[in-house]
C-alpha positions in Angstrom: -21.4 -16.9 19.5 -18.1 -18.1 17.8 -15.0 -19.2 20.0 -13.6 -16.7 18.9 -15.8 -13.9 19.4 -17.0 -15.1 22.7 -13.3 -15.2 23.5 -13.0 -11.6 23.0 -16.1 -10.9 25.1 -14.9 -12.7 28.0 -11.4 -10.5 27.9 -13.5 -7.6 28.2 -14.1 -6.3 24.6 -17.6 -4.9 24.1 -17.1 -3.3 20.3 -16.1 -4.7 17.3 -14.6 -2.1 14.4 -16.0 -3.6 11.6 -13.5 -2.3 8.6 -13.4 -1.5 5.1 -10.4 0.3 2.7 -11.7 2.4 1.1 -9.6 3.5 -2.5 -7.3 5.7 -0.5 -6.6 3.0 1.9 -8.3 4.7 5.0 -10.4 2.2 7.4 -14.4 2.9 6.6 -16.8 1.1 8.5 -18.5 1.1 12.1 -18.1 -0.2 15.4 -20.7 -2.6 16.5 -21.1 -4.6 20.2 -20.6 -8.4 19.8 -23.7 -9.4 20.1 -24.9 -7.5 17.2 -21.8 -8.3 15.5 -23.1 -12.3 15.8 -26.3 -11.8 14.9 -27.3 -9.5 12.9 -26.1 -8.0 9.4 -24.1 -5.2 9.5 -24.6 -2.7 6.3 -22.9 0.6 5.6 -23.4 2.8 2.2 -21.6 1.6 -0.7 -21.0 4.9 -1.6 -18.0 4.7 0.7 -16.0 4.0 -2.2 -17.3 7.5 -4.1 -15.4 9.6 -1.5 -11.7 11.3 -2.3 -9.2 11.9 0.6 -10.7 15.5 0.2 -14.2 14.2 1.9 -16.0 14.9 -1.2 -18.5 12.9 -3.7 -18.7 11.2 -6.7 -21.2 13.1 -8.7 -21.4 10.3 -11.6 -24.7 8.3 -10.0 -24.1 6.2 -13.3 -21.3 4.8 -11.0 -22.4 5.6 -7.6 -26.2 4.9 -7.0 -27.9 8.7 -6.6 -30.6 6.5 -3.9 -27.2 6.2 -1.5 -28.1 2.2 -1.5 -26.1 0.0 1.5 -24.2 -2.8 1.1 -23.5 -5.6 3.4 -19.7 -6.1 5.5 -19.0 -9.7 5.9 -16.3 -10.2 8.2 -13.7 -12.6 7.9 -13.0 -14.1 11.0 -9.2 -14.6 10.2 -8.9 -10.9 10.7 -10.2 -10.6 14.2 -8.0 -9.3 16.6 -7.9 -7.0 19.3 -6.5 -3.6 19.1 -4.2 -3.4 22.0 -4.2 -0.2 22.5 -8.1 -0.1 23.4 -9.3 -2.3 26.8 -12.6 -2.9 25.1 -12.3 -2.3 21.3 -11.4 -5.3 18.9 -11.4 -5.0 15.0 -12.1 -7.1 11.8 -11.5 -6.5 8.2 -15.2 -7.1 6.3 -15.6 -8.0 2.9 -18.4 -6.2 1.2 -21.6 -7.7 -0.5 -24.8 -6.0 -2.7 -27.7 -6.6 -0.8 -28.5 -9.5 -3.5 -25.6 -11.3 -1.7 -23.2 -10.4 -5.1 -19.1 -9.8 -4.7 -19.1 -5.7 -4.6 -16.7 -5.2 -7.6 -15.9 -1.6 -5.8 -14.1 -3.1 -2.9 -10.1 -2.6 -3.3 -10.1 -6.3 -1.5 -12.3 -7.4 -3.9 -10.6 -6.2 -6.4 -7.2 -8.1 -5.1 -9.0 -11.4 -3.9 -10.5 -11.9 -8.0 -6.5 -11.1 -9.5 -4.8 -13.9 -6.7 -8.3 -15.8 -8.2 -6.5 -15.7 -11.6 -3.2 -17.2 -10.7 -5.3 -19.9 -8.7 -7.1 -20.7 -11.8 -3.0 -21.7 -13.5 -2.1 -23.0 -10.3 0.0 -20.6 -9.1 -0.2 -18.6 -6.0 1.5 -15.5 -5.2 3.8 -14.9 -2.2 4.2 -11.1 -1.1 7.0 -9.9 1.3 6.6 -5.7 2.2 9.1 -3.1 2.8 7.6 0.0 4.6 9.1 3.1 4.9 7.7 6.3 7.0 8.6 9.2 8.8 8.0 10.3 12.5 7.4 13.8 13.1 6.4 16.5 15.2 3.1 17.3 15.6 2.0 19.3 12.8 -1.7 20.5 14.0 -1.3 23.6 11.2 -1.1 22.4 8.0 0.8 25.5 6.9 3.6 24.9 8.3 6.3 22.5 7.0 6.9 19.3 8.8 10.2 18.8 10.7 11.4 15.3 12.3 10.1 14.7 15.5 12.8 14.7 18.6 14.0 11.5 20.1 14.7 10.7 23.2 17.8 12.6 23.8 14.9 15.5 23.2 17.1 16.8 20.5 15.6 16.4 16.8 17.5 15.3 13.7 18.9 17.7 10.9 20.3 15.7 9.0 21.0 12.5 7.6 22.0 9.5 9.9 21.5 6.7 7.5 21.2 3.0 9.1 23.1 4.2 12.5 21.4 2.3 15.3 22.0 5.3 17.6 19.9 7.1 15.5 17.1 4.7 15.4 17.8 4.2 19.5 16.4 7.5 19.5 13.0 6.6 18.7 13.0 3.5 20.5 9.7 4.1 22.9 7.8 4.5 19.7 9.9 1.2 18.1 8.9 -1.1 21.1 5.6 -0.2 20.7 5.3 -0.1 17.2 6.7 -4.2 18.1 4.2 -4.9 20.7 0.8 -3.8 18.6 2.3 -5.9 15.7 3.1 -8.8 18.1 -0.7 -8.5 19.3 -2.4 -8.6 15.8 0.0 -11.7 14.7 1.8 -9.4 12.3 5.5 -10.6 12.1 8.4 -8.2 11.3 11.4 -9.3 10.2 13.7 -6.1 11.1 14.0 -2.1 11.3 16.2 -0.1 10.2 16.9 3.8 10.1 16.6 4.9 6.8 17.7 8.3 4.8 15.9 10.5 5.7 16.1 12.7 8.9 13.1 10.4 11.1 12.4 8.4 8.4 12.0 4.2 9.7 12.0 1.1 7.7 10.7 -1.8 8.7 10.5 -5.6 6.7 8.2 -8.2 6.9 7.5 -11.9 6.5 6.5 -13.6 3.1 2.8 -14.5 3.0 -0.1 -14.9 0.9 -1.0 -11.6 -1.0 -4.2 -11.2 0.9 -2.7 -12.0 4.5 0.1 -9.3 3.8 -2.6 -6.3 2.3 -4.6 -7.0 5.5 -1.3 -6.8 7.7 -0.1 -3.6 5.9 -3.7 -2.7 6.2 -3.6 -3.4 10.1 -0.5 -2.0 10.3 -0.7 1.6 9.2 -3.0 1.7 11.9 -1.1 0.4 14.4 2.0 2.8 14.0 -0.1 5.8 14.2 -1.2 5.1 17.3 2.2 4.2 18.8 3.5 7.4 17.8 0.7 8.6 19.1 1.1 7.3 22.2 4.2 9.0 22.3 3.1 12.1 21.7 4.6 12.4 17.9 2.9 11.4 14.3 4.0 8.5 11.9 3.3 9.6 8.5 3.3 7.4 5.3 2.7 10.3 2.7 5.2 9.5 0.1 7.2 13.1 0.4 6.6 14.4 3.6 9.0 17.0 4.0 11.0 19.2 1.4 14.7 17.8 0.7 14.2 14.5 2.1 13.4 11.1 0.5 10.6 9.9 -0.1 9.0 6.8 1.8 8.4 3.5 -0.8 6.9 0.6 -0.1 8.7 -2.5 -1.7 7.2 -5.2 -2.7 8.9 -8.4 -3.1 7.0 -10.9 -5.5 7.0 -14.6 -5.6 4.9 -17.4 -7.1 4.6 -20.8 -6.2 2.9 -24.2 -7.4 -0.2 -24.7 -5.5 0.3 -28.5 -5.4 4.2 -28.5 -4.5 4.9 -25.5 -2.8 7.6 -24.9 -5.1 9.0 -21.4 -6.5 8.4 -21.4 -9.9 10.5 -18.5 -10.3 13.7 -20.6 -9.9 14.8 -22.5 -13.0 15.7 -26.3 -13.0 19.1 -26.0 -13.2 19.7 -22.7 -11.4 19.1 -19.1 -13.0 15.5 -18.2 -13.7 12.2 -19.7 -15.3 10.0 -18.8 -17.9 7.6 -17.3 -15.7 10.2 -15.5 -14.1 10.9 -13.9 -17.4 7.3 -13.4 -18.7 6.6 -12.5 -15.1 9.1 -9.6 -15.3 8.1 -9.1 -18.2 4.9 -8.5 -17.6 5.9 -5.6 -15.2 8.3 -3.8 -17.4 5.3 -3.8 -20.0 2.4 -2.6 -18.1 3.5 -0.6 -15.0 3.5 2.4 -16.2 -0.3 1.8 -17.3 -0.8 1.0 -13.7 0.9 3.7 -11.9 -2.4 5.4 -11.0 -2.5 2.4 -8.2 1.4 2.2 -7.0 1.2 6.2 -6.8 -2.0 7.1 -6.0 -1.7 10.9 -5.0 -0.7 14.4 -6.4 2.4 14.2 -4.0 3.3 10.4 -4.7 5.2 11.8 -8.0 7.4 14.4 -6.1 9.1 11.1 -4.9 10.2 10.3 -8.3 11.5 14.1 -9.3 14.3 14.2 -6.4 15.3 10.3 -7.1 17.3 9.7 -3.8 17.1 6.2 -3.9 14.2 6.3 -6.0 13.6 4.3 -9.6 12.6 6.8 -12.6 12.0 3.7 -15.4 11.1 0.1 -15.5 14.9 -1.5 -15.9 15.4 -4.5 -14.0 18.8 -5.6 -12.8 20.5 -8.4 -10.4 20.5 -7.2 -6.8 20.7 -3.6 -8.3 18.9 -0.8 -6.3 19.0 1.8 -8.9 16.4 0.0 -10.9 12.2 -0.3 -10.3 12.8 -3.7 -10.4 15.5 -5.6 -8.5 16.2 -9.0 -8.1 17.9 -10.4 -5.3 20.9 -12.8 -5.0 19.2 -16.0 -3.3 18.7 -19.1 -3.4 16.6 -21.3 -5.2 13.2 -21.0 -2.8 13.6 -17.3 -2.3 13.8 -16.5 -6.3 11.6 -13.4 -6.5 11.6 -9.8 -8.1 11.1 -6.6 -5.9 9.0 -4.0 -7.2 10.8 -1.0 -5.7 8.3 1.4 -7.7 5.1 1.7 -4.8 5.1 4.8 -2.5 3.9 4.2 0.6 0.9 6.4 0.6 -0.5 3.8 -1.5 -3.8 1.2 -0.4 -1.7 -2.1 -0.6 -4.9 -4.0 -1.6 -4.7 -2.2 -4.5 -1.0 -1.9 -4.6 -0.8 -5.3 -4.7 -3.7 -6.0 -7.4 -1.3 -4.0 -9.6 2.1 -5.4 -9.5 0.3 -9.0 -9.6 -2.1 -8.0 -12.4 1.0 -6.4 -14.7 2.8 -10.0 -13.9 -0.2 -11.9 -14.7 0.0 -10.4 -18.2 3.3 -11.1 -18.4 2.6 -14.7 -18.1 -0.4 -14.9 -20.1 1.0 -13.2 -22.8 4.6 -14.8 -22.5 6.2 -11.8 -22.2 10.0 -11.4 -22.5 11.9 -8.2 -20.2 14.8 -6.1 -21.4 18.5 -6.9 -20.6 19.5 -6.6 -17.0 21.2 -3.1 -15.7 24.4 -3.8 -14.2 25.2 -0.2 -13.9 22.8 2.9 -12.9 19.4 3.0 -13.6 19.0 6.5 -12.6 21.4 7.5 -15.8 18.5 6.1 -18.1 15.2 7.5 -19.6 12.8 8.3 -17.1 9.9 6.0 -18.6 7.5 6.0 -15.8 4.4 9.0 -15.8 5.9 11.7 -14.3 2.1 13.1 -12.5 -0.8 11.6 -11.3 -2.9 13.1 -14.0 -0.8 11.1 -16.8 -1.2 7.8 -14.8 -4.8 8.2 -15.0 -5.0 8.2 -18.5 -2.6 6.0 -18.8 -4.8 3.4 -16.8 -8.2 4.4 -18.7 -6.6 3.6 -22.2 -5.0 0.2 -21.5 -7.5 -2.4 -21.8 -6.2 -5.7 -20.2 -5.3 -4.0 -17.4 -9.7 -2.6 -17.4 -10.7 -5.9 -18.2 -8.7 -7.6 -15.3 -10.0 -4.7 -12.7 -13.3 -4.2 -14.1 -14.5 -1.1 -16.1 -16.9 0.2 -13.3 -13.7 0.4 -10.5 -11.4 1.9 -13.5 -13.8 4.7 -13.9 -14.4 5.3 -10.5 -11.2 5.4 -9.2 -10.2 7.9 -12.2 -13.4 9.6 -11.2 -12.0 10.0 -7.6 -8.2 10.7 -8.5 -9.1 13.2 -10.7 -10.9 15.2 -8.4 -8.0 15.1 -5.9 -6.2 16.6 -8.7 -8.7 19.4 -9.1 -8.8 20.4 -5.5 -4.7 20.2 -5.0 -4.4 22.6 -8.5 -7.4 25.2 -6.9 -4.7 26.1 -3.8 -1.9 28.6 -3.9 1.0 27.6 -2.5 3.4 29.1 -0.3 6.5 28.5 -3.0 4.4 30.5 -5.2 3.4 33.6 -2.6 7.3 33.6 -1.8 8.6 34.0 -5.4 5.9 35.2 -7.8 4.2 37.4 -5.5 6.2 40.7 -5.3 8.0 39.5 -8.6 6.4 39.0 -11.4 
């Protein structure tokens, strides 16, 4: 038994949630003892990665084996921790392995492990920083009805815009302390919280890291904040437009390379300003985003974010500490040279999420891109050159070949698969907008 592990044991914990993101995001996997989780392997069906946030299957067994085959979760030890909200439950994030011992090129870490692969191969390695944005609301156990903030602890709940008052995020602050301890317990370091726009809605910033170490944090962390507002007897929601009239929730991703010999930024330029591979970097993401928005918005409601625009980029401008544009860069200095991709929602899997930004960037480089002119005014006045539904991202995605090549044609086509059957399930209800004006009316 590992240090580690036997660690664990001797504080009491007798399972270990052995976990996998799935497309969507949502942990798959099972919970094991620690012995078994030693010593033996520990499979689970591949077709994990066939299954849309409806529950449904892939039907294509040209993509998903029809015989239901398993694969194998490897865990990586970095990622054991235990959940401190459970006495006897720790967790680990697995990677995921054919039985013949290959990489499974289905597995959204997978997927982001071979694109940081690339950089490593031109000696670069990426640094990731998150912004995450969600709202806390009343229990909603009927879907039917809309969602309204959840009360604080005055027991009176929010109707309206208190934007970055600490009073107003004082109101939530059982659910903030332990939304601080479970982070604090997992080694997940946040840098700050703030009360954002929207009536309940939280923000909360992180430490720079590796690109892998900050997916599995964001990965961790979903989790985590669920159950604090669990615990206090409210729901955290990251769906990117929870609530009609109110922002939606992004997740930020500020973007970063360094030399893997020096350490340096390689974003900052010799004599001040920016670098080449800043600019073919940037590049890079102006040119292919909107080929990879399948990935930064990954569901039916993720575009409803983009149609009300508070605070939200419509196009692929960049501009110099200018939040009206997907892509702002911040005044810094030197070392902290780095572009943040205000385009994500944060309903998306940041494994993937992640992939994508990095992936569009990577091109940039390798094709030695060159952006636009910087916006010093406001974006929002400009095209809207982003897809404005799910539907276009996906074929947006299927027809632009470095971006299949880099992600691998199997994933491209099962993930389209998947989306696309999310789309066909939302288009098959009747909504309540349409029972309330069409109904008696036309």
């Amino acid at each position: 038994m590992s240090d580690t592990t036997e660690s664990l044991v001797k504080g009491g914990h007798k399972f270990i949630e052995c976990l996998v993101p799935d497309f969507n995001g949502a942990a798959k996997g099972k919970s094991v003892s620690a012995k078994e989780f030693e010593q033996s392997e520990i499979r689970i069906a591949e077709a994990i990665f066939g299954q849309d946030v409806v529950g449904n299957w892939c039907e294509d067994h040209d993509l998903v084996d029809v015989a239901d085959v398993d694969m194998v979760l490897v865990p990586d030890i970095t990622t054991l921790v235990t959940q401190p909200w459970s006495g006897t439950t720790a967790q680990c994030i697995c990677d995921c392995e054919s039985i013949n011992g290959e990489t499974l090129d289905l597995a959204p870490r997978s997927i982001l492990k071979q694109i940081i692969g690339r950089f490593e191969e031109i000696g670069l390695l990426p640094v990731i920083a998150q912004e995450a944005e969600f709202y806390l609301v009343q229990n909603n156990p009927d879907p039917l009805h809309p969602l309204r903030a959840a009360p604080g602890v005055s027991g009176r709940i929010p109707n309206s815009p208190r934007s970055f008052q600490v009073e107003a995020m004082a109101e939530y602050a059982p659910f903030i302390e332990a939304m601080y301890r479970y982070a604090d317990a997992q080694g997940i370091e946040l840098t700050g919280t703030i009360q954002e726009m929207g009536e309940g809605q939280i923000e909360v910033n992180f430490m720079h890291a590796g690109a892998l170490r900050k997916a599995d944090e964001m990965f961790y962390f979903k989790r985590l904040v669920r159950q604090a507002a669990q615990d206090c007897g409210i729901h955290a929601t990251f769906m990117a437009k929870p609530m009609t009239g109110s922002p939606g929730s992004a997740m930020h991703l500020h973007q970063s390379l360094v030399d893997a010999e020096t350490g340096k930024n390689v974003f900052a330029g010799t004599e001040g300003g920016y670098s080449d591979r800043f600019t073919a970097y940037l590049g890079g993401l102006q040119k292919y985003t909107p080929h990879i928005m399948a990935l930064l918005a990954p569901h039916v409601n993720s575009y409803r974010r983009f149609e009300s625009a508070d605070s939200c980029p419509t196009n692929v401008e960049w501009g110099i500490d200018n939040r009206t544009t997907g892509f702002r860069v911040p005044r810094s200095d030197a070392a902290a040279t780095r572009i943040e991709n205000r385009i994500p929602g944060s309903d998306n899997n940041p494994y993937l999420a992640i992939a994508a930004s990095l992936a569009c960037g990577y091109l940039g480089l390798t094709e030695k891109l060159k952006p636009g002119k910087p916006v010093k005014e406001s974006a929002w006045d400009l095209d809207y050159t982003i897809p404005r539904t799910l539907r276009d991202s996906l074929e947006m995605l299927s027809s632009c070949e470095p971006l299949v090549d880099l992600f691998g044609e199997r994933f491209v086509q099962l993930y389209v698969d998947i989306k696309q059957r999310e789309i066909d399930a939302f288009s098959a209800v009747v909504t309540a907008w349409e029972r309330e004006h069409l109904l008696l009316t036309v």
